[in-house]
N, C-alpha and C positions, 0 to 999 in steps of 0.2 A: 504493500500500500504506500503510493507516496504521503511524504512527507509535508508536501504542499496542499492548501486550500486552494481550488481554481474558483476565480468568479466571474462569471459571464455578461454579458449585455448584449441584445441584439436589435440590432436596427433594420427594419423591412422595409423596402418599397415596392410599390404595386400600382401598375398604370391600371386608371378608373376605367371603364367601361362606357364612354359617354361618346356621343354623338360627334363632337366637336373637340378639341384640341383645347387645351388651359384658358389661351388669351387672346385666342381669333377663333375666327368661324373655319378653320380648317378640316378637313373629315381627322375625325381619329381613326387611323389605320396605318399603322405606326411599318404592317407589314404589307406594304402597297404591292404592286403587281409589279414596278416600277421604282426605281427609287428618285427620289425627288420630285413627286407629283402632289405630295396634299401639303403645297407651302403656297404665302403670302409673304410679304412685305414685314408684319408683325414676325411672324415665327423665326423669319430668315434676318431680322433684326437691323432692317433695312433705316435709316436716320428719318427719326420723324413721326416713325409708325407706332401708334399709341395701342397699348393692351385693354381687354374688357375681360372682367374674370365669370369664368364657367360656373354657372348658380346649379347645375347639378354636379358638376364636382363639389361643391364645397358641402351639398346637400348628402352628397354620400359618405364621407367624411364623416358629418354629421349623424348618421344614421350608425357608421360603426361604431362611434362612440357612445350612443345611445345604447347598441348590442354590450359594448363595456361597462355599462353602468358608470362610464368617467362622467367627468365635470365638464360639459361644456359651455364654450367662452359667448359671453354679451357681447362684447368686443372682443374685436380681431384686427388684424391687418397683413400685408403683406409685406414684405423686406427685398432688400437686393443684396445676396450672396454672393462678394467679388471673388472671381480665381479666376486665372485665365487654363482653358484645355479645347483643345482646336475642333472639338465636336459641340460649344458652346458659342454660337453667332456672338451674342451679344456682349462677352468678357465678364459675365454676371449674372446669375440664375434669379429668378425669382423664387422667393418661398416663403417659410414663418420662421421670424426667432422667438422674441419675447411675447406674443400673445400669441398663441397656435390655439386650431381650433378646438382640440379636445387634450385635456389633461387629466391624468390619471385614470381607474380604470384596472379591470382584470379580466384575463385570458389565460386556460388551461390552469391556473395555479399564480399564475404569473404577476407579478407587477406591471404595470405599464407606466410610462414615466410620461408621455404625451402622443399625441397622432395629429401632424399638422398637413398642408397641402403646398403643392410646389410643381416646375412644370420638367419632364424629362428632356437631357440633352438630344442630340444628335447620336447617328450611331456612324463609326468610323470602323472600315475595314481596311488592312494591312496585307499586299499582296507581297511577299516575300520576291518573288520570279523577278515581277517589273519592276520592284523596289521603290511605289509610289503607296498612298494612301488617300482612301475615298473615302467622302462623309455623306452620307445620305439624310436629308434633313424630315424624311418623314415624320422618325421620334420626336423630332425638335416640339417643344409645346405641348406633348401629351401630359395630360392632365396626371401626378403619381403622389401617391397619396405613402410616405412616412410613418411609421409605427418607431419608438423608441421604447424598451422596456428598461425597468430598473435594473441595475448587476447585484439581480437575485437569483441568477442559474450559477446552479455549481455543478452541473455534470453535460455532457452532450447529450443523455437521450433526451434529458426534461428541453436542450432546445429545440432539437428536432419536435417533438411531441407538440410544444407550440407555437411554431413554424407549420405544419399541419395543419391547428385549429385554426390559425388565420386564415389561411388558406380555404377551409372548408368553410370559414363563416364570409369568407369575402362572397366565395361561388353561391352559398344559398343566398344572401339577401341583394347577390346582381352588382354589387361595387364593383366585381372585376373577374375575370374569368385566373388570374392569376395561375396561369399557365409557367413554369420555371424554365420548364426548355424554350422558351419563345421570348424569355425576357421581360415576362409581364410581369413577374414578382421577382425580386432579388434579396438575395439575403447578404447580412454583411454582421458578423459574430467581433463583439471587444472580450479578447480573454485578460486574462492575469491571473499569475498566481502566488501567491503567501502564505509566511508558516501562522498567521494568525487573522485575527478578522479585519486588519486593515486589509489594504487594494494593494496591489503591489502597480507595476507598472502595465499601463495597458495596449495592448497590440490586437491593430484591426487586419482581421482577413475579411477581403471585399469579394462582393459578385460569387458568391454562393450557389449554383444551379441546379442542385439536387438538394432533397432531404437528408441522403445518404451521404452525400457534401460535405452538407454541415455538420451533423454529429462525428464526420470522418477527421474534417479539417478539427472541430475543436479538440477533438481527443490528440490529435498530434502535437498543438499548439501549446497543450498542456504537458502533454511529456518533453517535449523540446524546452520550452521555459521551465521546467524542472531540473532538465537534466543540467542548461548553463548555470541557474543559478549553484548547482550541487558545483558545478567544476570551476565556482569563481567570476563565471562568467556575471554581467552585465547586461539584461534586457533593456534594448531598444526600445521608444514609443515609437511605431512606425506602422504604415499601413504593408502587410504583406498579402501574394496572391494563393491562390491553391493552386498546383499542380495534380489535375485528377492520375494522369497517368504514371506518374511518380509520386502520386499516395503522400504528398509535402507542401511544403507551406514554402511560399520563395518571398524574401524585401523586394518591395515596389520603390519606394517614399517614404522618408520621414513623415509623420503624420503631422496634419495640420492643427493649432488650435481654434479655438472662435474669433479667436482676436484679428486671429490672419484673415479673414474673410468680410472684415470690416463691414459687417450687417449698417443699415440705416434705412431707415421706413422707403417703400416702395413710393414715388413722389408722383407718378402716371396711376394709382390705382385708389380710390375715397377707400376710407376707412370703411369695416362693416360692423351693422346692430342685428343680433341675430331677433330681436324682439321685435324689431320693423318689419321682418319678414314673413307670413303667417305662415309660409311652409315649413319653417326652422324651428317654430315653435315644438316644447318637448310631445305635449301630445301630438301633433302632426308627425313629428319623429316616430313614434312609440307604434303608433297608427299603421306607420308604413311596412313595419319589421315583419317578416315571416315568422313561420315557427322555426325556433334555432336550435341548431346541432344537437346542445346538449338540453336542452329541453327534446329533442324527437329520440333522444335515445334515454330520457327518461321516461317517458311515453312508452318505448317499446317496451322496455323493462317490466312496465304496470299492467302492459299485456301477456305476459308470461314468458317474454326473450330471452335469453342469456344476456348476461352483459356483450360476452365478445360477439354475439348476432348481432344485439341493439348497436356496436361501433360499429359493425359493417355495413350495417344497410346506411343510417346516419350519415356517413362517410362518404357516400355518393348522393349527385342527385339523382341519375336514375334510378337506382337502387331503391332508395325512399319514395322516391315517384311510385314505381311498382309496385312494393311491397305494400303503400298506402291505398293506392286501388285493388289488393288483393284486400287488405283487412278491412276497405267498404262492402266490397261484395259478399265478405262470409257472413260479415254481420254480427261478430262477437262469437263467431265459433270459436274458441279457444284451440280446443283439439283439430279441427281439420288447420289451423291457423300453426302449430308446431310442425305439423307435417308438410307444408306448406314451404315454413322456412325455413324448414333442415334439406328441402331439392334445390332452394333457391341459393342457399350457404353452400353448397358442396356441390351435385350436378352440376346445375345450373349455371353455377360460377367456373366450372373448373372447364366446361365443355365450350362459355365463349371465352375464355382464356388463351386458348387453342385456338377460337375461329376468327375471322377477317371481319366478322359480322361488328357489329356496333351494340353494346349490350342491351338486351332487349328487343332488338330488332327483330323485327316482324313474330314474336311472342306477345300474346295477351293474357292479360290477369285471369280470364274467364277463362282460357285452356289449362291454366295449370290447375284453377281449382275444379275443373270436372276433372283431370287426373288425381285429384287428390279423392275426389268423391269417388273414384270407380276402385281405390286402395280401401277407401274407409265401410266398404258396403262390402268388401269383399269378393269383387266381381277382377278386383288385377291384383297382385301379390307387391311388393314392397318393390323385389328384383323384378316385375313386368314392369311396371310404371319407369326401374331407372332403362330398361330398354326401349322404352314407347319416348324419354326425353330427348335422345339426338332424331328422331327421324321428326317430332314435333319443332325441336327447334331450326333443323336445318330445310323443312318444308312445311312447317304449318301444318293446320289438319284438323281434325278433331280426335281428340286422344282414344275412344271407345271403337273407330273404326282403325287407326293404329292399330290398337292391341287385337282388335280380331282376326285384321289382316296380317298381323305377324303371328298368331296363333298364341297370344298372352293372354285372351281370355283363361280365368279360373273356372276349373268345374266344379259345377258344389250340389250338381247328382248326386246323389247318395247310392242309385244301384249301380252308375259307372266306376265311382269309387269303392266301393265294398269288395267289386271286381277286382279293381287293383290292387286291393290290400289282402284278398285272398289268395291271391298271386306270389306275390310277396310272403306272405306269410309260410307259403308253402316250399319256396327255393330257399327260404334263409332259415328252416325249422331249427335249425340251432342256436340260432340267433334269438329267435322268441322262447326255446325252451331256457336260452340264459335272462332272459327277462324276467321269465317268471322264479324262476330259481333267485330271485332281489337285486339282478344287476340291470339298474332304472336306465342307464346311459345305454343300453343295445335298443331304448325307443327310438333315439334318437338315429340312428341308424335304418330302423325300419321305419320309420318316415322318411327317410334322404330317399330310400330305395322307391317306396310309392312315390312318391314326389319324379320317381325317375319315372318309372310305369306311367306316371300320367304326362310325360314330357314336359314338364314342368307346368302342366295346367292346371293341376288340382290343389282346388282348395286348403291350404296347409293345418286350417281350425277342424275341420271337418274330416280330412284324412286321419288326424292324430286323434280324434272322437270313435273313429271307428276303428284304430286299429288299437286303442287300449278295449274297447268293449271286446275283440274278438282274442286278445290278450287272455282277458277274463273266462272265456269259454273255456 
């Protein structure tokens, strides 16, 4: 066990989901067809051209802070964040310092320190061959909305974990599709470590693009700043990058502080009163919010889920989507409702995992719950129903003519089966005269065997009823 406490702090961004670009009427589509086509005069920071700020960005904003339960701000305003970086038109970002719109605030466990709003740079590509460098100013102005938490994580999974939740609350309440492989959300982890509960010294690793990322890059960054300070060494404040394919953490930059970015109120943009507004208003806020993550997996819970179902379905929207039209249509069945979502947890999941399909595609709620009903009446066996699920989900159908056509109906005859288990009874007579002599396990045996006699069509309640009664003779 080392030695040292590590303490965390993670900074998220996440371009919003909005129509239009931060401070012009630009499309947001930051991933154009084309590069340099959704720009203006404002975005591309042309002398003269004055900004108007996005009232559903700031509204969404708004509304995560409301899912946080934080404080949000009366007043607000915007700032100018000076640095020069050559994907940046203007020599100066716009965003929030001192009044940001939401402060404080919990997530997964977490502290939140604030979430304010700001517009994303430009994106620059590096072609190695021609040894030139291209900036596409699509990103320029997307509207990205800031999350800072307190350095209250002291391990990688608890960041990973909520890096996740953000992500799964941006996607249900529509703030943002926060996609990581696309650059929609970025993560950016401040570690340090110390042998007590002061901070030791703090080192940012930027631009994060997986979950598995971040829990990877903090776990190195902590034995690394262990291992120097063990050998003498001296950690740096400095921003480093992650090396996925060398599993390492590389210096970028000395890190910057506040001071060097000489913030001063945005002088093109009025101050804003969120009270003036009646859409900002907290009931109007409150009003807008869906049911959330961890409210729908307490829900599931109170329907009889597992915990680890209730995070899976929760966890996606289709998922939840589905599963919520499945538990309209049963109606409070409980029982056909476990059955249900032990195909949907396991088949179901594991067979589009494997396929091209899009989950859920071309499956409806109303097919699986007639397969559940054709299990629960005893007309298809547990193992017909998981064979009747690839030919339903890879062509539709209806489940009852599947399993006839594939010959998964159960028979639950009684003079068909009585046949079968006289049969049986008669090629394995040793096998029943060890039954009866007290050894209960050779039933199970002469079940498997009728159960073969009927090609796997008979009724397994009803074969094991008749063949203890002839047991008994």
């Amino acid at each position: 066990m080392s030695a040292y406490r590590p303490t965390i702090g993670l900074e998220i961004h996440a371009e919003l989901a909005t129509s239009s670009k931060m401070f012009c009427a630009c499309k947001n589509e930051p991933e154009g067809s084309a590069p340099n086509v959704h720009v203006c005069p404002v975005c591309m920071a042309h002398p003269g051209a004055l900004p108007v700020a996005n009232k559903e960005a700031v509204r969404q904003v708004l509304r995560v802070g409301t899912a946080l339960k934080a404080k949000l701000a009366d007043f607000t305003e915007f700032d100018r964040k000076s640095y020069f970086y050559p994907d940046i038109p203007k020599g100066y970002q716009i965003s929030q310092f001192e009044h940001p719109l939401v402060a404080g605030g919990t997530l997964a466990g977490v502290a939140v320190t604030r979430v304010h709003l700001e517009e994303d740079t430009a994106r620059s590509s590096h072609t190695a061959k021609e040894g030139v460098s291209l900036v596409d100013f699509n990103r320029a102005g997307v509207p990205l909305m800031e999350l800072v938490t307190e350095p209250v994580i002291h391990d990688a999974e608890t960041a990973g974990v909520f890096a996740r939740e953000l992500q799964l609350l941006l996607r249900t309440i529509g703030a943002s599709h926060a996609n990581l492989e696309k650059g929609e959300m970025r993560v950016e982890a401040n570690i340090s470590v110390s042998k007590d509960d002061t901070f030791g010294t703090k080192v940012e690793v930027k631009n994060l693009n997986s979950f598995r990322s971040v829990e990877r890059a903090i776990a190195f960054e902590i034995e690394r700043q262990s291992k120097l300070l063990d050998e003498g060494g001296v950690v740096l404040q400095e921003t480093r990058g992650w090396d996925e394919g060398g599993q390492r953490t590389f210096s970028q930059r000395l890190k910057e502080g506040s001071a060097d970015y000489r913030y001063f109120p945005e002088p093109d943009l009025p101050k804003l009163y969120r009270s003036e507004i009646p859409e900002f208003s907290d009931e109007a806020l409150r009003a807008s919010l869906p049911e959330l993550p961890w409210e729908r997996r307490s829900r599931y819970v109170s329907l009889g889920l597992k915990e680890s179902d209730a995070v899976f379905f929760a966890g996606s929207h289709a998922r939840s989507t589905f599963l919520d039209a499945v538990i309209e249509e049963l109606g409070g069945d409980t029982s056909l409702l476990t059955t249900a979502v032990n195909y949907l947890s396991s088949d179901v999941a594991g067979w589009y995992a494997k396929s091209e399909k899009e989950e859920y595609e071309g499956f409806l709620p109303a097919q699986l719950i007639a397969l559940v009903r054709l299990v629960s009446t005893g007309a298809l066996s547990s193992r017909g129903a998981k064979d009747v699920l690839p030919h339903l989900l890879s062509g539709g159908g209806d489940p009852e003519e599947i399993a006839k056509r594939e010959g998964l109906i159960q028979v639950s005859d009684e003079g068909a089966l009585r046949a079968a288990v006289e049969a049986v009874l008669k090629e394995h007579a040793d096998v029943a005269a060890e039954y009866r002599a007290g050894k209960e396990s050779s039933l199970q045996f002469l079940l498997g065997m009728s159960m073969k006699a009927m090609k796997g069509a008979g009724n397994p309640g009803v074969l094991k009823g008749l063949l203890e009664e002839a047991l008994k003779a």
